[in-house]
N, C-alpha and C positions, 0 to 999 in steps of 0.2 A: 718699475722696471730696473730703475740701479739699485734698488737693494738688492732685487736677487742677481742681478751678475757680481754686486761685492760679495753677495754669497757664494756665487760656484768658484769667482777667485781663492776666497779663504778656503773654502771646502778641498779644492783641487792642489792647493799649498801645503793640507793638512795631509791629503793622503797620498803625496808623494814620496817613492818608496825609498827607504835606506842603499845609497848604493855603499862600497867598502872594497877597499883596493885590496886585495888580497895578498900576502907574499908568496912568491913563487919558489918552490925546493926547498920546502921546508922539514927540514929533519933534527928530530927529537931525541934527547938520549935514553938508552932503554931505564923506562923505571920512575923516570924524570917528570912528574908531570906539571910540574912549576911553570916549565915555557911555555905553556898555553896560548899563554898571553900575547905571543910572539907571533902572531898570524896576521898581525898589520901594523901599521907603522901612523896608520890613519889619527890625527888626533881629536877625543871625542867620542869615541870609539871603543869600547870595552869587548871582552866574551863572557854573556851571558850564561852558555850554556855549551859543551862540547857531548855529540853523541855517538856511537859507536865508536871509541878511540878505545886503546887496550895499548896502557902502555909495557905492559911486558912482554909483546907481541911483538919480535924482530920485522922487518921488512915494510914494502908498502900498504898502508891503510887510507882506503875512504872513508870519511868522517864526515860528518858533518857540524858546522858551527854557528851557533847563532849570537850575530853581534847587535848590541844598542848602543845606540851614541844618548850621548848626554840630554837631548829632547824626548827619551821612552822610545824612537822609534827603532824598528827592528831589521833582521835581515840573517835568513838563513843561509848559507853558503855549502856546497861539497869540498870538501877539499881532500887532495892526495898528499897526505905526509907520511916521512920512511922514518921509522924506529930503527936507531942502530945504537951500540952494544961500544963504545969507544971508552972506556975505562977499566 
């Protein structure tokens, strides 16, 4: 009987989901796509993966992002970022 509750403890440690603070008004220069990275502040934390972003697209975009932190685990995000044109 305690091995399997040491078991649903590991198990339930293992698949606990990435959470990731997200920054809020985030706005990107047109063309720019270097800032990417700029989508949290969290450390640990990288961007995987960014999809439907179009950075020669003026205005607001939903995007989506998927971050992993340094253990593989993951975590998809919506995020609203405005493309603007300041140079």
């Amino acid at each position: 009987m305690k091995k399997f509750i040491v078991c649903l403890l590991v198990l339930a440690g293992c698949s606990a989901a990435l959470h990731v603070d997200v920054k809020e008004k985030i706005v990107l220069e047109y063309g720019d796509v270097t800032k990417l990275e700029n989508f949290t502040d969290q450390k640990g934390v990288s961007v995987k993966e960014v999809k439907n972003f179009d950075g020669k697209k003026l205005g607001e975009q939903n995007i989506t992002v998927v971050f992993v932190n340094d253990d593989g685990k993951e975590s998809s995000e919506e995020i609203t970022v405005t493309v603007k044109d300041t140079k």
